[in-house]
C-alpha positions as CSV (number, residue, x, y, z in Angstrom):
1,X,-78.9,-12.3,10.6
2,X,-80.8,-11.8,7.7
3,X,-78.6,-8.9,6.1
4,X,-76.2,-6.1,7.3
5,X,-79.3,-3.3,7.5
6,X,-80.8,-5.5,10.3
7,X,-79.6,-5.9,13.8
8,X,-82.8,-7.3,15.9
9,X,-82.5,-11.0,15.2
10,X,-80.5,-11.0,18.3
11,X,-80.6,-15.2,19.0
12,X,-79.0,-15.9,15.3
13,X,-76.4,-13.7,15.7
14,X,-75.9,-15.0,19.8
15,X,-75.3,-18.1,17.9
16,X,-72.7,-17.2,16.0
17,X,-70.3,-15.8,18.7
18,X,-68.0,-18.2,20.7
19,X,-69.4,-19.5,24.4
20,X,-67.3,-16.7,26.5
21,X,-70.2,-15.4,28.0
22,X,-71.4,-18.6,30.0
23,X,-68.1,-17.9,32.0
24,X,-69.2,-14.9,32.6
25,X,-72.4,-15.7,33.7
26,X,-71.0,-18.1,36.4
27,X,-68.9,-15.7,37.1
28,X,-71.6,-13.2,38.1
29,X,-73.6,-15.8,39.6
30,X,-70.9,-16.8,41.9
31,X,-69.5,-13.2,43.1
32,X,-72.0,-13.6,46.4
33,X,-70.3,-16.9,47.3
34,X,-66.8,-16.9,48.0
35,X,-66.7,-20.9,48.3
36,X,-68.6,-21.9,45.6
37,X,-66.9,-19.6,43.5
38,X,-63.2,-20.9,44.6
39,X,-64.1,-24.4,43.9
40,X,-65.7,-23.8,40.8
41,X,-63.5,-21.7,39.0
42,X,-60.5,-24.4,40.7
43,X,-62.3,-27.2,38.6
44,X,-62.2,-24.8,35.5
45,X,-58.7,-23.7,35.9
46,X,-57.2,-28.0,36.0
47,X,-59.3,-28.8,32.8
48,X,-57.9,-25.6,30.8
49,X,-53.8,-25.2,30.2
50,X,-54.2,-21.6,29.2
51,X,-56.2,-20.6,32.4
52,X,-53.5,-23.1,34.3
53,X,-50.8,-21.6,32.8
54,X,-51.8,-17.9,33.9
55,X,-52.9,-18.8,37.2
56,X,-49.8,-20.6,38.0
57,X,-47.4,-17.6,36.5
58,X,-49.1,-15.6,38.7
59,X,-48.6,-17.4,42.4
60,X,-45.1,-18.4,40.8
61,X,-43.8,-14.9,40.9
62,X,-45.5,-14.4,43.8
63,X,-43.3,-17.5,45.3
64,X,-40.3,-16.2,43.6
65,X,-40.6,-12.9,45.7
66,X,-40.6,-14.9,48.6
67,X,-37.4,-17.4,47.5
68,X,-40.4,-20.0,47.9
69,X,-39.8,-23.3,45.0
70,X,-42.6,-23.1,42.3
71,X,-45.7,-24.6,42.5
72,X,-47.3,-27.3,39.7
73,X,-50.9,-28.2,41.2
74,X,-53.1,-25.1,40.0
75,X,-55.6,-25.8,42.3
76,X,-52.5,-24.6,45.5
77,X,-51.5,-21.8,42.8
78,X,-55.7,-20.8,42.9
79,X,-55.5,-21.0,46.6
80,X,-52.3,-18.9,46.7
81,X,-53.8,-15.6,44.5
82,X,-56.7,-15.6,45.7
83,X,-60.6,-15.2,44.3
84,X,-60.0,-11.7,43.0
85,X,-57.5,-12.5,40.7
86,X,-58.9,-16.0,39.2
87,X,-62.4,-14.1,39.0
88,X,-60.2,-11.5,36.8
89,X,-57.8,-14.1,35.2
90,X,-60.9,-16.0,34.0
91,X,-62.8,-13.2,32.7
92,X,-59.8,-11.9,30.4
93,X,-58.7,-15.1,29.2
94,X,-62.2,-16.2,28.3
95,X,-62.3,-12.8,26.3
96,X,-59.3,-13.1,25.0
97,X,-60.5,-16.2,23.0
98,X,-64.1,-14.6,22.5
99,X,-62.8,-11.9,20.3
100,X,-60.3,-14.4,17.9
101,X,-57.9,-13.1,15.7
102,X,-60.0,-10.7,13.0
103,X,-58.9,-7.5,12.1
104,X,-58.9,-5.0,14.8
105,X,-59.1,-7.6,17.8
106,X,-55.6,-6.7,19.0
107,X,-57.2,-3.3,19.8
108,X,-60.8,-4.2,20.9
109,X,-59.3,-6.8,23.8
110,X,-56.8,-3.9,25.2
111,X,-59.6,-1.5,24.9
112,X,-61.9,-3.9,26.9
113,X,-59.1,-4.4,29.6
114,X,-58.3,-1.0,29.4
115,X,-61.9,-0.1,31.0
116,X,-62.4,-3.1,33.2
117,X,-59.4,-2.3,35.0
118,X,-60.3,1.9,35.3
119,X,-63.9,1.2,36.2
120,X,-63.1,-1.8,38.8
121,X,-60.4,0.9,40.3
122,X,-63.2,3.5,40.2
123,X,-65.2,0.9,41.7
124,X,-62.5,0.6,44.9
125,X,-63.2,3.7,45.3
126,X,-66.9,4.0,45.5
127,X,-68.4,0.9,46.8
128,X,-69.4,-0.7,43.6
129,X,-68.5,-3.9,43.6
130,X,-64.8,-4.6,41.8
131,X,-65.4,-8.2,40.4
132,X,-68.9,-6.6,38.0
133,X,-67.0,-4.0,37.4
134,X,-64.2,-5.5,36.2
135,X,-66.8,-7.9,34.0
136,X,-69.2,-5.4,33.1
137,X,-66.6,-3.3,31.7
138,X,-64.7,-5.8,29.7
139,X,-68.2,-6.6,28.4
140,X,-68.9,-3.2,27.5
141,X,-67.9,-2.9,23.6
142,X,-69.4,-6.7,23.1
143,X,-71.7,-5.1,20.5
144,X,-68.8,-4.1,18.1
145,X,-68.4,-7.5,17.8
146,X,-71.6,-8.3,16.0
147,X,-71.1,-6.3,13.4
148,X,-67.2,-7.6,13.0
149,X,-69.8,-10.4,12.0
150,X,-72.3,-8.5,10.5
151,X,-69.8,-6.8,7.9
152,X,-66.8,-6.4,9.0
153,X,-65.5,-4.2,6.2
154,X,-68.7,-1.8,6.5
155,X,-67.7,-1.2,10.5
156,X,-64.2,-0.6,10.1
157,X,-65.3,1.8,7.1
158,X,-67.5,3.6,9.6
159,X,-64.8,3.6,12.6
160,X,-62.1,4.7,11.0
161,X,-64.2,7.6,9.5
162,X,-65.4,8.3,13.6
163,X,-61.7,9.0,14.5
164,X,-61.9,12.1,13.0
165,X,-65.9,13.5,14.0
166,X,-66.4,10.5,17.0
167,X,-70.1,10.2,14.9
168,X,-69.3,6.1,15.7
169,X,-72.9,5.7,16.9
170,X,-74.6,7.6,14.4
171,X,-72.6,5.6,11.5
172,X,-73.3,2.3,13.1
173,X,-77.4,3.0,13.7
174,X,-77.2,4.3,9.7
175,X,-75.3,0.9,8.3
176,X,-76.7,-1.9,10.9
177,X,-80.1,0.1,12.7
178,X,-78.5,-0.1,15.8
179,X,-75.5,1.2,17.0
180,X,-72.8,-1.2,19.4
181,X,-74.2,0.2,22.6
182,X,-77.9,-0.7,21.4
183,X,-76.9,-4.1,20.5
184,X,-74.4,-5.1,23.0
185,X,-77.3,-4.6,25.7
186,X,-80.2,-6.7,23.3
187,X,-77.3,-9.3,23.8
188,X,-76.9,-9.4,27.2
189,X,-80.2,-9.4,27.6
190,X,-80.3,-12.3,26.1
191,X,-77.7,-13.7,27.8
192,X,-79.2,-12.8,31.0
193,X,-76.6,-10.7,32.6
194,X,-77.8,-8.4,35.1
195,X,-79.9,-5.5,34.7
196,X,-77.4,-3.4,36.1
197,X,-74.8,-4.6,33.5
198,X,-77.1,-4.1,30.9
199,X,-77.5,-0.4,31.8
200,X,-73.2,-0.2,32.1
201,X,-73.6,-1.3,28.1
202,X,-75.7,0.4,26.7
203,X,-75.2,3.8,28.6
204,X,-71.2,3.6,28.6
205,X,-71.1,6.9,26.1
206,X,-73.6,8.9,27.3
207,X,-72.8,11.6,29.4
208,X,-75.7,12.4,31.2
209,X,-77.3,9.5,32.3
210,X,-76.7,7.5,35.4
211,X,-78.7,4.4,36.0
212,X,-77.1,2.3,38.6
213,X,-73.2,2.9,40.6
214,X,-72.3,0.1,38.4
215,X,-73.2,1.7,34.9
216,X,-71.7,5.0,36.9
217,X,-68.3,3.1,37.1
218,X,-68.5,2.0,33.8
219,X,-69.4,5.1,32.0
220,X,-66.4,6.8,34.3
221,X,-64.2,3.8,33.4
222,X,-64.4,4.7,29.4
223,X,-63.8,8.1,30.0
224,X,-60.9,7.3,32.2
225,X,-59.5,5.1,29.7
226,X,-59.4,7.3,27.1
227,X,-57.9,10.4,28.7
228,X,-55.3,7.8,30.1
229,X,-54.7,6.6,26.2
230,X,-55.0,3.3,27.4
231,X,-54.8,1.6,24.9
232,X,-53.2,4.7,22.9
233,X,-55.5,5.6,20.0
234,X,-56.3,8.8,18.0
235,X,-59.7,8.1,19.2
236,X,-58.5,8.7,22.7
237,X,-60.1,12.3,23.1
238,X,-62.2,13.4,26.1
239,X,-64.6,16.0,24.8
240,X,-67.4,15.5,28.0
241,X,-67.2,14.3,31.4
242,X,-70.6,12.6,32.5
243,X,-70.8,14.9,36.0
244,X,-74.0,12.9,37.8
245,X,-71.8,9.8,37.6
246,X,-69.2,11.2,39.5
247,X,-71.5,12.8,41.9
248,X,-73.1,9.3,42.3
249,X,-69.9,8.0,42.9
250,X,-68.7,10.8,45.0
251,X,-65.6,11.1,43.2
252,X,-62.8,14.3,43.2
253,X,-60.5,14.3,40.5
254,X,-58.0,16.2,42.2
255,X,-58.1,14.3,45.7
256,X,-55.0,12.5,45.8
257,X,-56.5,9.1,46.1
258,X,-57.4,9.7,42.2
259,X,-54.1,10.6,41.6
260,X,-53.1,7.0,43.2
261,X,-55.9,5.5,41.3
262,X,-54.4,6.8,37.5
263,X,-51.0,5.8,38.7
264,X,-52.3,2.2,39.4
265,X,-54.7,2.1,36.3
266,X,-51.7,2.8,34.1
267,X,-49.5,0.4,36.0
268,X,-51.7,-2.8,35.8
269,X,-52.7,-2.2,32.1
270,X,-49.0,-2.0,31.3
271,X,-48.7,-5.0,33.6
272,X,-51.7,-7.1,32.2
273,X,-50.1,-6.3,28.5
274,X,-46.7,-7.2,29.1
């Protein structure tokens, strides 16, 4: 990027983040096919000890439930959780080490889980599928993390002044000319995610748009999140609820399946931050 004021030179700044999102990518590119996808991501999971390493905790406690001895071959362990949970394994690992350790990361990954797990849950519910929800979701902030590059001192300035108005996007498009939603779809456009992903990021604050049941999940998913206070933030205030979504989705907030489905949002982000 030429200076902080300018956010369009989208392929300099592409080159500056980490290669997380050629897993994703694959990812999305495999969803369709269930054997591909297994033997593809088993490949991944022998050549990387932190993907391993989760992947075998995981069928291990499985095993233990079961009095059953441990396994050590990841590829049995793969076999043993299934597709859904390397697809999700993969995806949060792999963002995990996009983000690195800058200030304010700790809170941008468990904000990014936080909605991948409500909108793929929303997703169960609606027939969207779970595994680009789940990605699209985690995906859904990426643009904060150009300007972490950008100026990292200017952003966190401008969000920590947002807690207290939520004028986030108007602050970012004032400092950078875009704000994160803006940006984070120019990048995955240049990424070539999915046009219905690209809608989820760019539209995930606006409450009355709906585009696809994907950016519907999405959009639902932040707003989930944050009345959840998953992660828990000051920022976590619900002000407007985007109502085409959920009548796209066909959802009832007081049906008791959504009841089950806070109960289990709660439950797996406590799980997947233990």
């Amino acid at each position: 990027m030429n200076a902080p004021g300018s956010a369009h030179d989208i392929e300099a700044l592409a080159a500056r983040l980490p290669a997380f999102p050629r897993v994703v990518l694959r990812l999305l590119d495999l969803v369709r096919d269930e054997q591909a996808s297994f033997e593809v991501m088993a490949r991944l999971i022998r050549n990387d000890p932190v993907l391993s390493g989760n992947i075998l905790g995981l069928a291990n406690h499985i095993r233990r439930l079961h009095a059953q001895e441990d396994l050590t071959d990841p590829f049995h362990a793969a076999s043993l959780i299934g597709i859904n949970h390397m697809r999700r394994i993969i995806v949060s690992v792999g963002m995990n080490r996009f983000i690195g350790g800058g200030k304010g990361s700790e809170f941008f990954y468990h904000h990014s889980f936080a909605v991948a797990v409500t909108s793929q849950e929303l997703a169960l519910l609606s027939d969207v599928s779970p595994d680009e929800a789940y990605v699209a979701g985690i995906l859904h902030d990426v643009g904060q993390l150009c300007f972490h590059l950008l100026d990292e001192r200017a952003f966190q300035e401008a969000y920590e002044k947002s807690i207290a108005d939520g004028r986030l996007l108007e602050r970012e498009a004032e400092i950078f000319g875009l704000d994160h939603c803006q940006i984070g779809e120019q990048l995955a456009a240049y990424w070539n995610l999915p046009a219905d992903v690209l809608s989820a990021i760019r539209t995930h604050h606006d409450d009355a748009c709906t585009t696809s049941r994907l950016q519907a999940a999405v959009c639902l998913g932040e707003t989930l999140a944050r009345a959840l206070d998953v992660p828990p933030s000051p920022r976590n205030r619900v002000m407007r609820l985007n109502s085409d979504a959920v009548e796209l989705l066909g959802l009832r907030w007081d049906a008791p399946e959504m009841l089950d489905c806070f109960g289990r949002c709660r439950a797996r982000y406590r799980h997947g931050m233990a």
